[in-house]
VODRENGU-971713 format. One record per residue (C-alpha): z, y, x. Coordinates in Angstrom, 2 decimals, decimal comma, always signed. Each point is the difference from the previous one (the first is absolute). Example, Ala and Ser with C-alpha at 12.3 -4.5 7.8 and 13.67 -1.06 7.14 Angstrom:
VODRENGU-971713
<<+7,80 -4,50 +12,30>>
<<-0,66 +3,44 +1,37>>
This chain:
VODRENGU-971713
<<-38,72 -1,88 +211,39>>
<<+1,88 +1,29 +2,87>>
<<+2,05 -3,03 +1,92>>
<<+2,70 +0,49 +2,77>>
<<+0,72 -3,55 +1,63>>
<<+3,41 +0,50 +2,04>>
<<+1,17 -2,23 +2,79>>
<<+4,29 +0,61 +0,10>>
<<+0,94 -0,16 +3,63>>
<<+3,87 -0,79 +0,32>>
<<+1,50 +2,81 +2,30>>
<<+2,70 -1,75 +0,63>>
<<-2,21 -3,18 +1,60>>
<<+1,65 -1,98 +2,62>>
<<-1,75 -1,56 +2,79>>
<<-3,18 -1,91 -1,14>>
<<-0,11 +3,07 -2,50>>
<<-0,86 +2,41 +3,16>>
<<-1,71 -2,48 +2,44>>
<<-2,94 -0,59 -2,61>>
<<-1,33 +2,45 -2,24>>
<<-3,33 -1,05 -1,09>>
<<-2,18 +2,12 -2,64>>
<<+0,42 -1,06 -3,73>>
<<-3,30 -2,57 -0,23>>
<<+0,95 -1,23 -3,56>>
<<-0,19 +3,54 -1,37>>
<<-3,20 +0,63 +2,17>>
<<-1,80 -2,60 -1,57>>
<<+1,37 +0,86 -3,97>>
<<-1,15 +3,49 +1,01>>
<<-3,31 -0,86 +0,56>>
<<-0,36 -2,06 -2,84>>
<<+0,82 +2,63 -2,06>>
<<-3,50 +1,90 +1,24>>
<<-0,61 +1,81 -3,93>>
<<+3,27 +2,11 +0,72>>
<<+1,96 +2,80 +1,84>>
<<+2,15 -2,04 +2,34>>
<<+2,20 +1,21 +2,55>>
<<+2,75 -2,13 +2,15>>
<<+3,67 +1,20 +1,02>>
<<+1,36 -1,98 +2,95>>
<<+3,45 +1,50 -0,29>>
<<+1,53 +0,32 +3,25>>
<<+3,04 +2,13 +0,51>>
<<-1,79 +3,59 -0,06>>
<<-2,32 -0,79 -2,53>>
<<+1,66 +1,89 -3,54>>
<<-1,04 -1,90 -2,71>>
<<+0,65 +2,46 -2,83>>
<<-2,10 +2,58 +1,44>>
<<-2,99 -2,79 +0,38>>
<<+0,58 -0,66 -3,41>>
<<+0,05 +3,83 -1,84>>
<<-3,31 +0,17 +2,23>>
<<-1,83 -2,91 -0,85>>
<<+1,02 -0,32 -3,54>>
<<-0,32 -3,61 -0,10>>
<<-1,26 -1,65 -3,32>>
<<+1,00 -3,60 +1,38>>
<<+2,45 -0,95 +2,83>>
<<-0,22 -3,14 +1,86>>
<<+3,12 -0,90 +2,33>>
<<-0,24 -3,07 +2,13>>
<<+3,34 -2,38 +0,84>>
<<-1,43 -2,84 +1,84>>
<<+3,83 -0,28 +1,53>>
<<+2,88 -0,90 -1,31>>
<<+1,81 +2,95 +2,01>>
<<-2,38 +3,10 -1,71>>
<<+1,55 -1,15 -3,38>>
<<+2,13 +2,95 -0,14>>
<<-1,94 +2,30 +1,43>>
<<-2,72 -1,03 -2,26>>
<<+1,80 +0,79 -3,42>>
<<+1,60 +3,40 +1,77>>
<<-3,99 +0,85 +0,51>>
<<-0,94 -0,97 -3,55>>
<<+2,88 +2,08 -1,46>>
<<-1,01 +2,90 +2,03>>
<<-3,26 +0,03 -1,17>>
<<+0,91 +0,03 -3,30>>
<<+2,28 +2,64 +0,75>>
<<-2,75 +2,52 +1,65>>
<<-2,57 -1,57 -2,62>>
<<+1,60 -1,54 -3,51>>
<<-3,92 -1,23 -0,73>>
<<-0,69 -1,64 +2,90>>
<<-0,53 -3,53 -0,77>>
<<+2,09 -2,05 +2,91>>
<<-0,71 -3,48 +0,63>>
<<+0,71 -1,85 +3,18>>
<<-1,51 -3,48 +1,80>>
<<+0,37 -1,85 +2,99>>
<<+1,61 -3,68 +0,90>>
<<+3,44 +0,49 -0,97>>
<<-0,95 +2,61 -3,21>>
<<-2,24 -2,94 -0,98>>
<<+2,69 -3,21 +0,84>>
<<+2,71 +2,01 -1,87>>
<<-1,31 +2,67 -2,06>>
<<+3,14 -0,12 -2,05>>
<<+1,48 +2,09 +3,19>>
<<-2,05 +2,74 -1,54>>
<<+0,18 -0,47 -3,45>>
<<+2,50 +3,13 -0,13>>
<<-0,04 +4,00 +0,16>>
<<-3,54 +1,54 +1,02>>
<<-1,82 -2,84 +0,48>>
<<-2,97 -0,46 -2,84>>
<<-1,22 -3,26 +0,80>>
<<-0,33 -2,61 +3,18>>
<<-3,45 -1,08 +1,01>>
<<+0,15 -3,63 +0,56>>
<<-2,01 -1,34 +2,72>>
<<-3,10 +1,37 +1,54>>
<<-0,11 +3,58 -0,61>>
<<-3,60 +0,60 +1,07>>
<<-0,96 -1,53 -3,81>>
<<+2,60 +0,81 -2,06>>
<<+0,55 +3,76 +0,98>>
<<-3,79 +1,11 -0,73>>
<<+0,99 -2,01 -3,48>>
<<+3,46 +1,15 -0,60>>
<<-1,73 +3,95 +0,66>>
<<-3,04 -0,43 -2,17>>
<<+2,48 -1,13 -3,22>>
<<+2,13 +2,93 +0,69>>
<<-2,79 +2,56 +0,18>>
<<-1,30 -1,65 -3,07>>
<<+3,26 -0,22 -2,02>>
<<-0,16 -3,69 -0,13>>
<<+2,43 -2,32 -0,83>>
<<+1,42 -1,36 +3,93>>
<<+0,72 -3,36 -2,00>>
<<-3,04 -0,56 +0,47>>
<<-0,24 +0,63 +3,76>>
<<+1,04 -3,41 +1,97>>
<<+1,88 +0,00 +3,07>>
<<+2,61 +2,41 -1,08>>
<<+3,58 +0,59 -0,95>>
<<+0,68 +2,23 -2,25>>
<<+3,31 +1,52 -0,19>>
<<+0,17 +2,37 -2,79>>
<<+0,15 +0,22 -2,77>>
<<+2,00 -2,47 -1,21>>
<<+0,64 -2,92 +1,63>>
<<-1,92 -0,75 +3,45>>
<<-3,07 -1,97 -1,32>>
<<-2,32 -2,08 +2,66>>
<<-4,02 +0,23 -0,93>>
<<-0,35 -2,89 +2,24>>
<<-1,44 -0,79 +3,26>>
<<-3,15 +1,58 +0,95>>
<<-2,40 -2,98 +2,23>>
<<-0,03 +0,77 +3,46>>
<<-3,31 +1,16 +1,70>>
<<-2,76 -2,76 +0,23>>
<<-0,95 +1,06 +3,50>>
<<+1,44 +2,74 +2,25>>
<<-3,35 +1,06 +1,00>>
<<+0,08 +2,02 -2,94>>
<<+2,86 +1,83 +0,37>>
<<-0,90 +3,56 +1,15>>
<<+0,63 +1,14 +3,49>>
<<+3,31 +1,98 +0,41>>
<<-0,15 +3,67 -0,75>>
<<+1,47 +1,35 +3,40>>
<<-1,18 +3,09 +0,10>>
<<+2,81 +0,85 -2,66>>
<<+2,31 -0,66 +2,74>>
<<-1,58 +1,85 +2,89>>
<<+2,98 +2,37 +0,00>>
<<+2,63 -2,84 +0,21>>
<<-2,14 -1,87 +3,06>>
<<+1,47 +1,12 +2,87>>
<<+3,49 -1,32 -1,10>>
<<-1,07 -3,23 -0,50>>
<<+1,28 -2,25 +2,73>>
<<+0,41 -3,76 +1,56>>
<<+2,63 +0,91 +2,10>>
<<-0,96 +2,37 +3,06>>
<<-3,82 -0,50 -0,99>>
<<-1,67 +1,46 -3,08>>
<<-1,40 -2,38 -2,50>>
<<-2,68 -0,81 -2,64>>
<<+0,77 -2,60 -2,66>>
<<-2,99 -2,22 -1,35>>
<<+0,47 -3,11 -2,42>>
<<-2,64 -2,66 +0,43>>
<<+1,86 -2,48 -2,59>>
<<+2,34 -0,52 -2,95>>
<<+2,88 -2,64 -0,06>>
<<+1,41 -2,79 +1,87>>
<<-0,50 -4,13 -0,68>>
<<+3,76 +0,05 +1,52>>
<<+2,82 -0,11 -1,98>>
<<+3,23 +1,35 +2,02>>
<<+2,79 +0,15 -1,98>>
<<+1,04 +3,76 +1,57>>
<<-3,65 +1,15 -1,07>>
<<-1,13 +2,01 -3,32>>
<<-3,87 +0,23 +1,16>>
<<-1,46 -3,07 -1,69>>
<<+1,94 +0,56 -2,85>>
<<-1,17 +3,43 -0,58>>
<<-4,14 -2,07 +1,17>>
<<+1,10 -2,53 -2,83>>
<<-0,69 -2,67 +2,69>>
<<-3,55 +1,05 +0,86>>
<<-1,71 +0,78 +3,10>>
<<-2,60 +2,26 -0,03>>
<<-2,25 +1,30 +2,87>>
<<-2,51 +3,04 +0,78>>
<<-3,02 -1,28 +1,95>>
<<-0,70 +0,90 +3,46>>
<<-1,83 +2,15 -0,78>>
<<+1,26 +2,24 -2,46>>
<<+3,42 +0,13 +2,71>>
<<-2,34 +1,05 +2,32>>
<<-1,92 +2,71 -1,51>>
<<+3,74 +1,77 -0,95>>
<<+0,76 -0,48 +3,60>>
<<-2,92 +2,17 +1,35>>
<<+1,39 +2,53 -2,36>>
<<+3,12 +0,49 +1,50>>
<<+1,57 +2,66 +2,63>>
<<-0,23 -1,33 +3,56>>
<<+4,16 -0,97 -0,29>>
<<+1,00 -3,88 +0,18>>
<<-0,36 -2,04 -3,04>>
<<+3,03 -1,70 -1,86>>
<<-1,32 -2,87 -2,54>>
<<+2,64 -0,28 -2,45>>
<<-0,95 -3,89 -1,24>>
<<+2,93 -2,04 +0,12>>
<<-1,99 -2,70 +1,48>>
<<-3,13 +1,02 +2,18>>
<<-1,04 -3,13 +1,18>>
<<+0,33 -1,71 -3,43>>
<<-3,54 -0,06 +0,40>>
<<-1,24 -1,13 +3,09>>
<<-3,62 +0,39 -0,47>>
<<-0,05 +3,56 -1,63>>
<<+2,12 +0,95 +2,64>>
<<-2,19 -0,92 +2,88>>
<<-2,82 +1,34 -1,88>>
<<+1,92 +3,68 -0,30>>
<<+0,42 -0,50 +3,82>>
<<-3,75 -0,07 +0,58>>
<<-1,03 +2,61 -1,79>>
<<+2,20 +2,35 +1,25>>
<<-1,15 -0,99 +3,58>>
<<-3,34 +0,49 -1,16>>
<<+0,30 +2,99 -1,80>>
<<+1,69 +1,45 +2,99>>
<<+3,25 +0,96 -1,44>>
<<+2,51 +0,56 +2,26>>
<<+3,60 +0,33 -1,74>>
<<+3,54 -1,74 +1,38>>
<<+0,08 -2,25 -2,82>>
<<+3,86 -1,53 -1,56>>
<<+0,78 -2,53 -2,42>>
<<+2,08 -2,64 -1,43>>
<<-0,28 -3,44 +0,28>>
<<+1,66 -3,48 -0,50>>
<<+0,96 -1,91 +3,57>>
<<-2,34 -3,62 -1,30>>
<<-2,82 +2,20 -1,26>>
<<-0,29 +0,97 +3,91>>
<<+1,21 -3,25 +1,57>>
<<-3,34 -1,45 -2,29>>
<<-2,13 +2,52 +0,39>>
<<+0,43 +0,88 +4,04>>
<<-3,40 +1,49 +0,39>>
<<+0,10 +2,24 -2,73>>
<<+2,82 +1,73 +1,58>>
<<-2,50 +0,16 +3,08>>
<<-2,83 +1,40 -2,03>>
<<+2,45 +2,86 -1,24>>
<<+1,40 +0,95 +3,36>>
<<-3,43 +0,70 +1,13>>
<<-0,68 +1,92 -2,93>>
<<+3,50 +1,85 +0,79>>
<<+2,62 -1,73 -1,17>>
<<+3,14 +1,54 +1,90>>
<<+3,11 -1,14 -2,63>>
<<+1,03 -2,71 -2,27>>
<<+3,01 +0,05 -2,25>>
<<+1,01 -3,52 -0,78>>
<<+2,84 -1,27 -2,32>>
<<+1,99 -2,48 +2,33>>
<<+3,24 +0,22 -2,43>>
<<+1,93 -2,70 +1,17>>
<<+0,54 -1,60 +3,64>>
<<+0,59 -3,53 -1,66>>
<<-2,34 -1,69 -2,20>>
<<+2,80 -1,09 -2,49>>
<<+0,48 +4,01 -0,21>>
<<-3,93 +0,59 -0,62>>
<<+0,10 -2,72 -3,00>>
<<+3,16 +1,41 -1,32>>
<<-1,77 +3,26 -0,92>>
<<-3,53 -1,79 -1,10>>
<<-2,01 +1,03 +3,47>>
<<-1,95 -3,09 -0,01>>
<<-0,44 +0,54 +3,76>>
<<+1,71 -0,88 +3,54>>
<<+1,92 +0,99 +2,61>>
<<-2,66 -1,59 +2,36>>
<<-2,95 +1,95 -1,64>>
<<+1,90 +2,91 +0,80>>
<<+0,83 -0,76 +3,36>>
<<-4,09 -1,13 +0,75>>
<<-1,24 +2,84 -1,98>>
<<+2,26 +1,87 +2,45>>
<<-2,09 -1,10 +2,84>>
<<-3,00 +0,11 -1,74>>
<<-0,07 +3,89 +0,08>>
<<+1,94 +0,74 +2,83>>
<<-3,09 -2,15 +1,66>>
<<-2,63 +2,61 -1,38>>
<<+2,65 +2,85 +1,03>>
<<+0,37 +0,72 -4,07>>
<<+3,11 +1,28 -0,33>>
<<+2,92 -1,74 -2,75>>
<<+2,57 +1,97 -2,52>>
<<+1,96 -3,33 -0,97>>
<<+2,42 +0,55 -2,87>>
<<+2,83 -1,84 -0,39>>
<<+1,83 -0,62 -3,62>>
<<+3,88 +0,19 +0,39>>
<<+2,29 -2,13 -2,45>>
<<+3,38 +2,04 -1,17>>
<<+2,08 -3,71 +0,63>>
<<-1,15 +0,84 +3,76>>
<<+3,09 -0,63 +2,65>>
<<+0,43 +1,49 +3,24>>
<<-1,50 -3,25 +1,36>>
<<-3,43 +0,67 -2,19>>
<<-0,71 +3,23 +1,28>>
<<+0,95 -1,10 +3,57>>
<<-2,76 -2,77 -0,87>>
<<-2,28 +2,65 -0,94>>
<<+0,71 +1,78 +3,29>>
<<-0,61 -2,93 +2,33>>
<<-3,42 -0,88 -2,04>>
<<-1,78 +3,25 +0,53>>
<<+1,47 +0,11 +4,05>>
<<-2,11 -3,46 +0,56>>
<<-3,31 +0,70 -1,64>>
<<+0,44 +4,02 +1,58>>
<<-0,63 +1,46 -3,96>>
<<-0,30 +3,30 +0,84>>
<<-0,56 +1,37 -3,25>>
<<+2,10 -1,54 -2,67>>
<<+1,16 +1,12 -3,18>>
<<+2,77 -1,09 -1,78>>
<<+0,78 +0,28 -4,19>>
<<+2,70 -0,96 -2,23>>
<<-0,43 -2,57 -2,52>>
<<-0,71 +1,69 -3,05>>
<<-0,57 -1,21 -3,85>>
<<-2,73 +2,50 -0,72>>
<<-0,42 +0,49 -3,76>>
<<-2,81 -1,88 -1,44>>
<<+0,17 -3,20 +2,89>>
<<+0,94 -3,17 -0,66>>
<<+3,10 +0,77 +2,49>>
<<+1,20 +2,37 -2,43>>
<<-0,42 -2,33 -2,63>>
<<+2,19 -2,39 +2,08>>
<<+2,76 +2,04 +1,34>>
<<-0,01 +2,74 -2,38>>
<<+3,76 -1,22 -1,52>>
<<+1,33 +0,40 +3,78>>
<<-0,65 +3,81 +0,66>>
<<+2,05 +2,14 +0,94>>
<<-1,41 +3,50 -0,65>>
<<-3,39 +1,16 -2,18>>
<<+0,09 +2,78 +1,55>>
<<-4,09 +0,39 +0,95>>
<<+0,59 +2,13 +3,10>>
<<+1,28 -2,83 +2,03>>
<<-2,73 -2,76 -1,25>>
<<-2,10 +1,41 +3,21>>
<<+0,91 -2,95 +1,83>>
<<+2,39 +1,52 +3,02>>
<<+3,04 -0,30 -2,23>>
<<+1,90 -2,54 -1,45>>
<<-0,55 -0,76 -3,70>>
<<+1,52 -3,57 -0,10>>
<<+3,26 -1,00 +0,95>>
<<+0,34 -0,49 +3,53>>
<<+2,23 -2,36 +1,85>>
<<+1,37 +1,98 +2,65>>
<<+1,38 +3,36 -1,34>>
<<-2,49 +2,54 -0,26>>
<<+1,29 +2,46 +2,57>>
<<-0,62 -2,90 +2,49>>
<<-2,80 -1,41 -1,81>>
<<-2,20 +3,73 +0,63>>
<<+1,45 +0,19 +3,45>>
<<-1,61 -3,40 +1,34>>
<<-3,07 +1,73 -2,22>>
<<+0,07 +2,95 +1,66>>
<<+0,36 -1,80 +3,35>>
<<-2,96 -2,00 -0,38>>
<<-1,80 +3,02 -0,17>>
<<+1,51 +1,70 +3,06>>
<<-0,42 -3,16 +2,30>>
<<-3,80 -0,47 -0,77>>
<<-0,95 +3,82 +0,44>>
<<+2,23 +1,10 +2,34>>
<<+1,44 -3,05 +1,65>>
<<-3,59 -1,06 +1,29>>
<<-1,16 +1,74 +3,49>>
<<-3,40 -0,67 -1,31>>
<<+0,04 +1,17 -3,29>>
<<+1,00 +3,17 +1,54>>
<<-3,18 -0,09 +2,45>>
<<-2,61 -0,90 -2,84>>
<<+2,01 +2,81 -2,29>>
<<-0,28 +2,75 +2,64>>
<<-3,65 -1,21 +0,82>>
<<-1,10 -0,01 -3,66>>
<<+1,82 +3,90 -0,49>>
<<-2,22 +1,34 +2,95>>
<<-3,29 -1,90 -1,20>>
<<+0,81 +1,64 -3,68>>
<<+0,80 +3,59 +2,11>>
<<-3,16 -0,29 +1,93>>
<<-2,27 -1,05 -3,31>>
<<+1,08 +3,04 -1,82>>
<<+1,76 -2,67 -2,48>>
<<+3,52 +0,82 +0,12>>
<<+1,64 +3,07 -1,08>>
<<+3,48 +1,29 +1,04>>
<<+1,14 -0,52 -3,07>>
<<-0,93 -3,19 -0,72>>
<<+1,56 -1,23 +3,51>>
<<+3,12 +1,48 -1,28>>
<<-0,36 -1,95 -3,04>>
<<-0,24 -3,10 +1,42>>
<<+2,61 +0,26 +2,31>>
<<+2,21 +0,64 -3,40>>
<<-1,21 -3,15 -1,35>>
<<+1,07 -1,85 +3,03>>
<<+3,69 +1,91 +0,18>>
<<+0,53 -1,28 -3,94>>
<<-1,13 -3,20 +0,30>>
<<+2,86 -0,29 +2,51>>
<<+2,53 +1,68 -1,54>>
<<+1,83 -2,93 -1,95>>
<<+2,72 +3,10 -1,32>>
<<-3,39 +1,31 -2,03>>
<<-0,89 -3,26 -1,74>>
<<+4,50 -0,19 -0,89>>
<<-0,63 +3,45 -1,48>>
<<-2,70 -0,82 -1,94>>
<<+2,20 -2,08 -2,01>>
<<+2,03 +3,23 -1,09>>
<<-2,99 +2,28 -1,26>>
């Protein structure tokens, strides 16, 4: 059968939307389970014409992923458009929120929701429809037509991730150069599958069904010698959940010779415990670590389920800056926030120098226990602004004030701070010099910067 898998880009993305844009991994992987058919993938960026892809392909099967809540719409505008350029195109579409609330899709062009992991169910959900099969029979999907949606049930998750197949990347060779980390271009690699954490803002071990699974070391490692010579991005939620594996992935890419800027995420106590881990990986070229810190009190960090500290934030701090491994700290802000909380917020990253902070708006993601809890007290569904830089709850000072302290935050930490300004420039003529940054993407970023601090945008927002 011939399969298009099409990642929706939102052109309309503000801020994170612009300073990241990482290749689509999940539909990688489903495309290279899917080894016994024609399968092409559409990242669908502004100039890309998705009509034209589809009257040339002639898809049998169309896979769309919506792994955020904010691709919803653009998601069933794809699906409908396909149908439109190809009325036997079967459409179905996965990802974390698809598979949280498939009911989302349960409308217009949509055929059915693959539930879960879609490296097991798509080959299975393909195979029936080639067949003529009955899909009842097919678990891990919702079907939406016809008649009333109807769930086969849940599929089990993969036994070991070792088995999944490596990502088909070569059916994105023509997207690669515009995938970015901000200045720097960027390869994405997972190593693992869910989080033993359970954050009340988070959908990701809901979607793992409260399992943690890991590749070995060596499997991570043979991908890695695979990959273009750009800096690596592991997309686990948790690196260090796993101590051991991680300092074993460390050794073998010293002794395999690999030499790659390597990025991930981790949790502040999994490197307060674990301070010679961090060492291993900055000698196996560590530069970066994003790191949750959320709250700047610890009655904050319980309040949303972190199960963490202020003070392993603040020692992780040091821990890095003491192996010159660079932090992204991002900071969760509540709606109820006064002028006195952000001023807070201010002060805090002025005495432990956080150069590189981010800051998001609470936000009851669909399919999160936060949702579950505050669900009664929105005060828009309106998916656009569930991107976390606007206001979805009611907030206490008015909201023309409440996006202006936003929008300050964001204009005191990058251009308030002399040496933010130094590293920026420094890091712009290292990217110019490498051959790594385009005059096009500078412009970019320097757009995402102007609309994260433009609190008049995020107002506007409101009105579209």
């Amino acid at each position: 059968m011939k399969v298009l898998l099409i990642q929706p880009r939102r052109p309309c993305a503000r801020g994170f939307g612009l300073h990241t844009v990482v290749e689509p991994l999940g539909l990688e992987m489903v495309a290279a389970a899917l080894c016994e058919h024609q399968v092409e993938i559409l990242d669908l960026f502004p100039d890309e014409r998705l009509a034209t892809r589809v009257a040339t392909f002639r898809p049998d099967a169309c896979g769309i992923s919506c792994s955020f809540t904010t691709d919803v719409y653009q998601t069933l505008e794809t699906a409908a458009a396909v149908k439109t350029a190809r009325p036997s195109c079967f459409v179905f579409v996965g990802g974390h929120h698809a598979t949280l609330n498939p009911i989302d899709f349960c409308r217009g062009a949509v055929d059915a929701v693959v539930l879960g992991e879609g490296e097991t169910t798509t080959p299975a959900l393909l195979q029936a429809l080639h067949a003529g099969s009955d899909l009842r029979a097919v678990p891990g999907l919702m079907l939406t037509a016809p008649g009333p949606p109807h769930c086969t049930g849940l599929r089990p998750l993969v036994d070991h991730p070792d088995k999944l197949p490596v990502p088909a990347r070569d059916l994105t060779k023509a997207y690669r150069h515009r995938y970015h980390l901000g200045l720097s271009p960027v390869t994405t690699v997972e190593t693992a599958r869910g989080c033993p954490y359970r954050c009340h803002f988070c959908s990701v071990w809901r979607f793992y069904r409260k399992r943690c699974r890991w590749k070995s070391p060596e499997r991570v490692v043979a991908e890695l010698t695979g990959l273009p010579e750009t800096p690596i991005l592991f997309t686990d939620d948790n690196f260090l959940a796993s101590p051991p594996r991680a300092a074993r992935i460390a050794q073998l890419i010293r002794a395999c010779r690999l030499r790659r800027p390597f990025v991930f995420q981790a949790r502040s106590d999994s490197i307060v415990r674990f301070p010679e881990v961090v060492a291993r990986w900055r000698a196996a070229g560590l530069t970066s670590v994003f790191i949750g810190f959320e709250k700047i009190e610890d009655e904050a960090l319980a309040g949303v389920g972190k199960a963490n500290s202020v003070a392993n934030n603040e020692r992780a701090l040091d821990i890095l800056r003491a192996h010159h491994v660079k932090v992204t700290a991002s900071f969760i802000v509540d709606p109820e926030a006064t002028v006195g909380d952000f001023s807070r917020l201010r002060a805090y990253l002025r005495r432990h120098r956080i150069l590189q902070p981010t800051f998001s708006i609470l936000t009851p993601l669909p399919g999160t226990d936060l949702f579950e809890a505050l669900r009664e007290r929105l005060m828009t569904t309106n998916y656009e602004l569930f991107d976390f830089l606007h206001a979805v709850l009611p907030t206490r000072l008015v909201l023309p004030e409440f996006y202006q302290e936003f929008a300050r935050l964001y204009r005191w930490a990058y251009l308030g701070q002399l040496a933010n300004w130094r590293s920026t420039v420094m890091a712009i003529l290292s990217c110019l010099v490498r051959g790594r940054l385009s005059v096009r993407r500078l412009v970019d970023s320097l757009r995402t910067g102007l609309q994260l601090f433009d609190a008049r945008g995020y107002l506007a927002d409101h009105a579209t």
